[in-house]
C-alpha positions in Angstrom: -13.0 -15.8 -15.5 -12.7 -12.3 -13.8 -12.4 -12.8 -10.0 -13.6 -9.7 -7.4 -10.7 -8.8 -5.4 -11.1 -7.9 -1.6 -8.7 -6.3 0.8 -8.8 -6.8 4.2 -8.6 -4.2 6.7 -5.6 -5.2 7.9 -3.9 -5.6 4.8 -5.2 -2.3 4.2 -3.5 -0.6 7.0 -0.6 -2.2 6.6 0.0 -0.8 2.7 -1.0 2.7 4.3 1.4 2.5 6.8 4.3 1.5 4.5 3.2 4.4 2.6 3.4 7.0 4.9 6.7 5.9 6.2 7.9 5.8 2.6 6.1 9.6 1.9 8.1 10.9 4.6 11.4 10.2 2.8 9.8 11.2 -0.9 5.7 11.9 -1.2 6.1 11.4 -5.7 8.0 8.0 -5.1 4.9 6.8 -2.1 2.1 7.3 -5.0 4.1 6.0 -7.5 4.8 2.9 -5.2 0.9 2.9 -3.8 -0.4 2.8 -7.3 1.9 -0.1 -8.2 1.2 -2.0 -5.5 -2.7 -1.5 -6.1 -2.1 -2.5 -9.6 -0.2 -5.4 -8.6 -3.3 -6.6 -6.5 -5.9 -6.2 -9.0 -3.7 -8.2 -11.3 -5.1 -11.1 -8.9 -8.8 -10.6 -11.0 -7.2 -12.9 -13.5 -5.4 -16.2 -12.4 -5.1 -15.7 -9.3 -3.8 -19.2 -8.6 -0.9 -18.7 -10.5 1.3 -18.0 -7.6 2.9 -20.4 -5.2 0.9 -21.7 -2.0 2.6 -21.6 1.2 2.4 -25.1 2.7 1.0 -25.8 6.1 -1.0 -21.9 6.0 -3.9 -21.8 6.0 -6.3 -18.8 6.8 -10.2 -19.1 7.1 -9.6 -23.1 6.4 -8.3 -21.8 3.0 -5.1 -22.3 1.0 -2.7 -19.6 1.7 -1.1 -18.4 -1.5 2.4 -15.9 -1.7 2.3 -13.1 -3.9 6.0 -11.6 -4.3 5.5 -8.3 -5.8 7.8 -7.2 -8.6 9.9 -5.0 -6.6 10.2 -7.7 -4.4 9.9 -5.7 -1.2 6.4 -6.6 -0.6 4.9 -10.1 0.4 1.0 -10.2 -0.3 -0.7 -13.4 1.6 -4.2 -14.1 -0.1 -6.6 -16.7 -0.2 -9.1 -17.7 -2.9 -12.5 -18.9 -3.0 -15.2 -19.5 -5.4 -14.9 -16.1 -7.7 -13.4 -14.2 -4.2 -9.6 -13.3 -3.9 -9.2 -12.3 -0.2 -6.0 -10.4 0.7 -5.3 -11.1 4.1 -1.7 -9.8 4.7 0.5 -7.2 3.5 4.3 -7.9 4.3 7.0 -5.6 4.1 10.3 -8.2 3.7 12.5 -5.5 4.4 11.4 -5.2 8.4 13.1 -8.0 10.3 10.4 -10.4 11.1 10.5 -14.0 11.7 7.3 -15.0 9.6 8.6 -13.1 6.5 12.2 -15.3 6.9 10.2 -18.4 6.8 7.8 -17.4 3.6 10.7 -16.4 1.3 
């Protein structure tokens, strides 16, 4: 079963941002990184259950799944219902913040 994957505006910000910080240090390595991470995402079409839930989270009375991405900068926090994978967050583990501690 294929699921239809949706990105939420924040989420969507938050990759852009990480981007453009990353693009003013090397523009070739930020779209190599922003097509990886896209890529990465859309892998969530097919079994997108087959990452760890993060107990006690829940968003939009959902399960909260944890999507490490392979260069393991990147935390993506997602939810899934029916045939619907919602990306909710975007994380960059390398920025100093409490939440990110407490989900790796």
């Amino acid at each position: 079963m294929k699921y239809r994957v949706l990105i939420s505006e924040d989420a969507r910000n938050s990759i852009l941002d990480s981007m453009r910080f990353l693009a003013n240090v090397n523009k070739n390595s930020a779209k190599k990184e922003l097509d990886n991470i896209f890529k990465e995402i859309h892998s969530l079409e097919e079994f997108p259950l087959r990452h760890p839930a993060v107990p006690g989270l829940e968003i939009l009375g959902k399960q909260t799944y944890k999507f490490i991405l392979s260069n393991g900068r990147y935390i993506i926090l997602y939810n899934v219902s029916n045939t619907d994978v919602f990306i909710n967050k975007f994380l960059d583990v390398r920025k100093n913040n409490k939440i990110l501690n407490d989900l790796i």
